[in-house]
N, CA, C and O atoms as a GROMACS GRO file, in nm:
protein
  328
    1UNK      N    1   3.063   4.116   2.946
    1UNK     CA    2   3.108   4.138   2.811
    1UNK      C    3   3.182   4.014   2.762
    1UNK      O    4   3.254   3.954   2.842
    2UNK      N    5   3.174   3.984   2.675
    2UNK     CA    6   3.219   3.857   2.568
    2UNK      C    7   3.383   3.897   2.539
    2UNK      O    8   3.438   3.984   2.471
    3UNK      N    9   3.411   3.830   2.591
    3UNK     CA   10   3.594   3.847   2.525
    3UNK      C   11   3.560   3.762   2.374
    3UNK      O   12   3.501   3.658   2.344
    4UNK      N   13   3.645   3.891   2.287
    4UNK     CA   14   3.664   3.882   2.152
    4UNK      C   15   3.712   3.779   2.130
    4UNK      O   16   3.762   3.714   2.222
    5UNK      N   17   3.709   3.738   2.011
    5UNK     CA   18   3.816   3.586   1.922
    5UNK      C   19   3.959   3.660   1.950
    5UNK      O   20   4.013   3.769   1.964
    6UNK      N   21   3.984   3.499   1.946
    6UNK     CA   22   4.159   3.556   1.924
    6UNK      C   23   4.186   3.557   1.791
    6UNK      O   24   4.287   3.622   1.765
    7UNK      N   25   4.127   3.502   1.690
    7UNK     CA   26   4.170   3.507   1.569
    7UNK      C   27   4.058   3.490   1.473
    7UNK      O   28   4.032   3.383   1.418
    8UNK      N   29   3.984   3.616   1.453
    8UNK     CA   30   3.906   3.614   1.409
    8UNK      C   31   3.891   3.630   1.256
    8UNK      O   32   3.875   3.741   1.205
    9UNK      N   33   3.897   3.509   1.183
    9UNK     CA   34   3.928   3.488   1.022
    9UNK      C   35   3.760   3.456   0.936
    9UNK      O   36   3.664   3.456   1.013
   10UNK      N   37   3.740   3.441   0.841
   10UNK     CA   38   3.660   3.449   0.811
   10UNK      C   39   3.689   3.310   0.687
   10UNK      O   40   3.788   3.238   0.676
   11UNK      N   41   3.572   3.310   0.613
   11UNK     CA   42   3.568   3.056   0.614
   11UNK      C   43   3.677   3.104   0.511
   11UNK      O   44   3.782   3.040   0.524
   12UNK      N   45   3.679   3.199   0.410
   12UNK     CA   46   3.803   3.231   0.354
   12UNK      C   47   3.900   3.217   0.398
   12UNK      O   48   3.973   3.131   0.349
   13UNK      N   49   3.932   3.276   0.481
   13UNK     CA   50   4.076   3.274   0.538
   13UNK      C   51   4.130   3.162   0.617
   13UNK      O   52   4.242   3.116   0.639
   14UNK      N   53   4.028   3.138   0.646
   14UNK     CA   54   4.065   2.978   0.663
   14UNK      C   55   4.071   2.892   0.647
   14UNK      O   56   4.104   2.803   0.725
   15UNK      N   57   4.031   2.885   0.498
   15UNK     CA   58   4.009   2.765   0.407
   15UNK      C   59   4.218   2.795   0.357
   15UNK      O   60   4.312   2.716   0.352
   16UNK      N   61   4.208   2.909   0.337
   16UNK     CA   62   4.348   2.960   0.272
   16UNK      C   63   4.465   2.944   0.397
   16UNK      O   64   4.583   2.927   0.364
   17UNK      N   65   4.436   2.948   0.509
   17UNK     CA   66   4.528   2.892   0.605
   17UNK      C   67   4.558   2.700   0.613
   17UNK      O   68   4.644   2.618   0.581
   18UNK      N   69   4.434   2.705   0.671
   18UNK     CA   70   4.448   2.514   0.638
   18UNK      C   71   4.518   2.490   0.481
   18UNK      O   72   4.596   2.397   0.499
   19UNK      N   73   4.525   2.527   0.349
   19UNK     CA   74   4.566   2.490   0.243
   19UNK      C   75   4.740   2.506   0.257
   19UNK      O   76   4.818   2.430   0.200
   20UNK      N   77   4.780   2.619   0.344
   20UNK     CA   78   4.933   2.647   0.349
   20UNK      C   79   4.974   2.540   0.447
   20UNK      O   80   5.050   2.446   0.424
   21UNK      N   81   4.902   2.571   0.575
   21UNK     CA   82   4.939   2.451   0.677
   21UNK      C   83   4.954   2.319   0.621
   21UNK      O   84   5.035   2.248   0.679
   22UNK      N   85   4.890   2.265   0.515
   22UNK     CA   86   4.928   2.155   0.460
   22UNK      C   87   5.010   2.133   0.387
   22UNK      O   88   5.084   2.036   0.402
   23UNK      N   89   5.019   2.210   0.296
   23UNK     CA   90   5.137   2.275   0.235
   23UNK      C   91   5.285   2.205   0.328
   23UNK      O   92   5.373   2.125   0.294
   24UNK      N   93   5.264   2.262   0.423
   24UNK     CA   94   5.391   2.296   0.502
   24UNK      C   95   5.425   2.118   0.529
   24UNK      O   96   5.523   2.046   0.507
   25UNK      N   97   5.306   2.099   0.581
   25UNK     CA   98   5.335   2.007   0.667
   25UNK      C   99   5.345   1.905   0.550
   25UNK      O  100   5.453   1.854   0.577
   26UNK      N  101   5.314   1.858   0.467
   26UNK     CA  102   5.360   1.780   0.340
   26UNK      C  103   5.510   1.782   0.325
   26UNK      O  104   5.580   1.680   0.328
   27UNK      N  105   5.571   1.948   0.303
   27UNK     CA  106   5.728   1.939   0.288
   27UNK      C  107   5.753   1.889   0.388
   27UNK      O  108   5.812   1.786   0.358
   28UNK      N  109   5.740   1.904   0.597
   28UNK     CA  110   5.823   1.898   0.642
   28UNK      C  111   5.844   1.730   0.618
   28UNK      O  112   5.956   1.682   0.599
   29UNK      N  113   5.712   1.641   0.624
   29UNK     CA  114   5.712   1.468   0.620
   29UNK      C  115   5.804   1.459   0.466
   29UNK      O  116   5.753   1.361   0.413
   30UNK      N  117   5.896   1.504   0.385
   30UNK     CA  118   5.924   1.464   0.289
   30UNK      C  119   6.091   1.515   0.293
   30UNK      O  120   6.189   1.470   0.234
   31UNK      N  121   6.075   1.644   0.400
   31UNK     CA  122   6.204   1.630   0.458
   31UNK      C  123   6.263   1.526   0.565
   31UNK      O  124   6.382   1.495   0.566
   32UNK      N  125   6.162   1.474   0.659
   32UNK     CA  126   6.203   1.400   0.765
   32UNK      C  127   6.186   1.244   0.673
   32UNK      O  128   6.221   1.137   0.723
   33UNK      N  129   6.158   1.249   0.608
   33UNK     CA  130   6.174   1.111   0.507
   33UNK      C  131   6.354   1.114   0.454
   33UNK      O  132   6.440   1.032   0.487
   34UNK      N  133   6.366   1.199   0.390
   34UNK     CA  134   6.506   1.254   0.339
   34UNK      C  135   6.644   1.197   0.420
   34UNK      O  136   6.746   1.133   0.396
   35UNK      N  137   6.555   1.283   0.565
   35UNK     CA  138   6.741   1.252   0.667
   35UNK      C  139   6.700   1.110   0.715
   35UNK      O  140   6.789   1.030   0.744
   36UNK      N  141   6.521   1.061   0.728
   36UNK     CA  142   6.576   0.921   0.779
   36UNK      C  143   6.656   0.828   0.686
   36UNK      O  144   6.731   0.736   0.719
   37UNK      N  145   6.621   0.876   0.548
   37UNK     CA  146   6.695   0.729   0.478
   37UNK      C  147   6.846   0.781   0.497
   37UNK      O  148   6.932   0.693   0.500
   38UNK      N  149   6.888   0.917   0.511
   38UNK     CA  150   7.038   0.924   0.521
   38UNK      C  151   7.086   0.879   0.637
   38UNK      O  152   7.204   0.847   0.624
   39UNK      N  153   7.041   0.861   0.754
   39UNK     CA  154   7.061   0.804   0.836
   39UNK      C  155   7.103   0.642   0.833
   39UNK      O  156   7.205   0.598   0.886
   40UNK      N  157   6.988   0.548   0.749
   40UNK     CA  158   7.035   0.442   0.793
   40UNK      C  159   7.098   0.390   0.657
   40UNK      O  160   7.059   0.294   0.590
   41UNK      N  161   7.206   0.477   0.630
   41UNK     CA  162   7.323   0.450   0.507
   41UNK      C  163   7.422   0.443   0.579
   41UNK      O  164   7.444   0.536   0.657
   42UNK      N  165   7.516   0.324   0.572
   42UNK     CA  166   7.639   0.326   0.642
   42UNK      C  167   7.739   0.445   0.654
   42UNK      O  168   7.759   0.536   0.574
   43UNK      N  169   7.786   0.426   0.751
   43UNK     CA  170   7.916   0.538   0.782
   43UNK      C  171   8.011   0.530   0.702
   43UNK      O  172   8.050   0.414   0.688
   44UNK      N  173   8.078   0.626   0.628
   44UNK     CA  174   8.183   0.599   0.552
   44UNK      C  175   8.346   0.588   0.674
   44UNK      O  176   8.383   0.668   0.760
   45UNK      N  177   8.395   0.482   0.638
   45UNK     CA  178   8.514   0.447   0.700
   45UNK      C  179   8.624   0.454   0.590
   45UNK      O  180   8.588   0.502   0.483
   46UNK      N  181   8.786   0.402   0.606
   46UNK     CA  182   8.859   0.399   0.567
   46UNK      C  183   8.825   0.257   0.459
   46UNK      O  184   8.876   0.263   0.348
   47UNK      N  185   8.752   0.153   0.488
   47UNK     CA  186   8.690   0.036   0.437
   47UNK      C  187   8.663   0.014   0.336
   47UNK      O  188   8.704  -0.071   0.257
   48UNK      N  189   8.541   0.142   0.324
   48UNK     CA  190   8.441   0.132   0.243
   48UNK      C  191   8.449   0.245   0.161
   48UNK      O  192   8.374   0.256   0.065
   49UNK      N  193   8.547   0.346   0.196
   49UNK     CA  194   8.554   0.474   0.098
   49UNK      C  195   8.685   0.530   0.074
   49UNK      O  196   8.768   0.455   0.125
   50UNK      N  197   8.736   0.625   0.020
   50UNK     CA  198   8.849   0.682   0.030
   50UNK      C  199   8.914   0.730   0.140
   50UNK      O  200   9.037   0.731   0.134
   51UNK      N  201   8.863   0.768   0.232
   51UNK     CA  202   8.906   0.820   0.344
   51UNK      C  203   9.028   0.738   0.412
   51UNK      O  204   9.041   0.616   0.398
   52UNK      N  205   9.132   0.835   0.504
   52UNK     CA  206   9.231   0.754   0.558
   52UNK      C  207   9.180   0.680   0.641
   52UNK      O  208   9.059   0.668   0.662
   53UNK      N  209   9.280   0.616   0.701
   53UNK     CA  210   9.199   0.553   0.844
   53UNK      C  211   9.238   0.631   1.011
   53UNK      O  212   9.199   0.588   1.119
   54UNK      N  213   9.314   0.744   0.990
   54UNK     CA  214   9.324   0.852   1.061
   54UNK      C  215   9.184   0.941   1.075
   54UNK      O  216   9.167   1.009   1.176
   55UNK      N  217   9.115   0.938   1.000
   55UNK     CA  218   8.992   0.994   0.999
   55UNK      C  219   8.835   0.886   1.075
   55UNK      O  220   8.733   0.916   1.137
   56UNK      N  221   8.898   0.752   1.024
   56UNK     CA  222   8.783   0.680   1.130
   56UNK      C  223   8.731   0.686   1.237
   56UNK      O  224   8.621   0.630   1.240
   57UNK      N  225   8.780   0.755   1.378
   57UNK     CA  226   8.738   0.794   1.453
   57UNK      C  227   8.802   0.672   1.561
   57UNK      O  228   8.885   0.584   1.537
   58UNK      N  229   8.733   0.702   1.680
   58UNK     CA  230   8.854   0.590   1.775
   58UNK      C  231   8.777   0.452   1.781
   58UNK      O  232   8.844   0.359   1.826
   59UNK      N  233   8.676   0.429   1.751
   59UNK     CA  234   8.574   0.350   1.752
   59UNK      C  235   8.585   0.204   1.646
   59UNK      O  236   8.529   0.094   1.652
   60UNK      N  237   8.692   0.271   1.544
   60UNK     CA  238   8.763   0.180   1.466
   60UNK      C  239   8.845   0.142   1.534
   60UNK      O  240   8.861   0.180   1.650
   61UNK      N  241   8.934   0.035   1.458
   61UNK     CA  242   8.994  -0.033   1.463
   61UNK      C  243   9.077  -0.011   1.316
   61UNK      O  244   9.028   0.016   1.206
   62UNK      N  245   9.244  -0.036   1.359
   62UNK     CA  246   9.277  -0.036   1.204
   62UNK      C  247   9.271  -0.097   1.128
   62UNK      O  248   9.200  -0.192   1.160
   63UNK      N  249   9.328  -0.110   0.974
   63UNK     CA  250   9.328  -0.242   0.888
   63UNK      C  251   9.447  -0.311   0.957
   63UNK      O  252   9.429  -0.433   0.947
   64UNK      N  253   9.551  -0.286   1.018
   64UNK     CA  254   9.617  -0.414   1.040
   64UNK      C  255   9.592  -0.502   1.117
   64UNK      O  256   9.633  -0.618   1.101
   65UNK      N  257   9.496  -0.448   1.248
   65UNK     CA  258   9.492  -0.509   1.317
   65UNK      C  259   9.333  -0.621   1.268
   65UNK      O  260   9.281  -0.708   1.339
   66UNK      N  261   9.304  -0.592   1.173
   66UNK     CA  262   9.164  -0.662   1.102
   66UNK      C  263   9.253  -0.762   1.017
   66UNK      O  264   9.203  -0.875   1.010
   67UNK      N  265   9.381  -0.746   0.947
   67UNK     CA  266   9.472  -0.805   0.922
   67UNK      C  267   9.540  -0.954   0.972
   67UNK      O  268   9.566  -1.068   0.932
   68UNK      N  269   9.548  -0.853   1.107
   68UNK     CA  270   9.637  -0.979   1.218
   68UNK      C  271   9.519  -1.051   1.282
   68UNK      O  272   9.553  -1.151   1.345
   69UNK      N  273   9.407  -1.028   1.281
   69UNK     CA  274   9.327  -1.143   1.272
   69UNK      C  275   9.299  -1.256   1.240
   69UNK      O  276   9.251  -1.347   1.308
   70UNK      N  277   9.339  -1.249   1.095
   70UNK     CA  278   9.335  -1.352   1.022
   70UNK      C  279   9.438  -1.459   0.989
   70UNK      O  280   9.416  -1.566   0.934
   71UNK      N  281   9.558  -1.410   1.036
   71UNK     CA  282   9.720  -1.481   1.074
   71UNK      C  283   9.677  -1.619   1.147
   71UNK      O  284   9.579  -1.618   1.222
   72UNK      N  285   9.743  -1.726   1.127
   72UNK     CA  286   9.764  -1.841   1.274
   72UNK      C  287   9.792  -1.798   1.350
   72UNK      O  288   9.848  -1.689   1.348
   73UNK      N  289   9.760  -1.875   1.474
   73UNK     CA  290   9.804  -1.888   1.577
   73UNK      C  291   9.921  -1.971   1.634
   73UNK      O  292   9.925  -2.089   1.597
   74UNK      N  293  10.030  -1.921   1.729
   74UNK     CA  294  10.167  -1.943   1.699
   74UNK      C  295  10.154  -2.082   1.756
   74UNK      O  296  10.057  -2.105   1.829
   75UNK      N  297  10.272  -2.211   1.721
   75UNK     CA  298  10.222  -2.345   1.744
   75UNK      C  299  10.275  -2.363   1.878
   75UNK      O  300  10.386  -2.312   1.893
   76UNK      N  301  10.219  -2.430   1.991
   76UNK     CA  302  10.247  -2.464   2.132
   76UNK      C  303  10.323  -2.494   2.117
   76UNK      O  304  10.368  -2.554   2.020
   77UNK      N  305  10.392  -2.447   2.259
   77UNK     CA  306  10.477  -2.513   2.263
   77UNK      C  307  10.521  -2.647   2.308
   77UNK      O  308  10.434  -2.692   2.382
   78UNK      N  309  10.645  -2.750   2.292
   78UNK     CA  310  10.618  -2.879   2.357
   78UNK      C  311  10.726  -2.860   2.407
   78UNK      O  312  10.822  -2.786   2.385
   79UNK      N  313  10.678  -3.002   2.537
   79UNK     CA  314  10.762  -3.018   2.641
   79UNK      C  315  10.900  -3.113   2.649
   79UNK      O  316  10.904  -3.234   2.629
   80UNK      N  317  11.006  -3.027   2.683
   80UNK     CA  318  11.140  -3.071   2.675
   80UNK      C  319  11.205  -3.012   2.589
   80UNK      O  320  11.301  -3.075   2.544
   81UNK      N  321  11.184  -2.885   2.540
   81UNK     CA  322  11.263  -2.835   2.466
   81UNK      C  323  11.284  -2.683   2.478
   81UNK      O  324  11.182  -2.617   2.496
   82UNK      N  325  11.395  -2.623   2.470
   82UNK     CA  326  11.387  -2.495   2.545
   82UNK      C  327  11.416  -2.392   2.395
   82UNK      O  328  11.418  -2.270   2.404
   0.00000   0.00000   0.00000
């Protein structure tokens, strides 16, 4: 004996399935378009947005110390003088 279809549709119904399946699959490529560009938009920091810099995360660094960067460096010292 012949084991039955598993899904036995008729060219109708499957013309009307393939049309949703595309359907679908159109939105999902237009959703995964969506989060990639949100993805490669910078992180909002204390920097670049309102946010404190308590909220930057530990990965920052603060503004002062982006600050004291930019200071001289203290002058050597010389010899013979205390």
């Amino acid at each position: 004996m012949k084991a039955p279809y598993r899904y036995p549709l008729q060219d109708a119904d499957k013309d009307a399935l393939i049309r949703d399946q595309m359907a679908l699959i159109e939105r999902q490529a237009a959703r995964i378009a969506e989060l990639e560009a949100a993805l490669k938009k910078p992180k909002k920091t204390s920097s670049n947005s309102h946010t404190p810099p308590s909220q930057d995360g530990p990965g920052r660094k603060n503004r002062k110390d982006d600050k004291a960067e930019g200071k001289k460096k203290p002058r050597p010292s010389r010899p013979g003088t205390t």
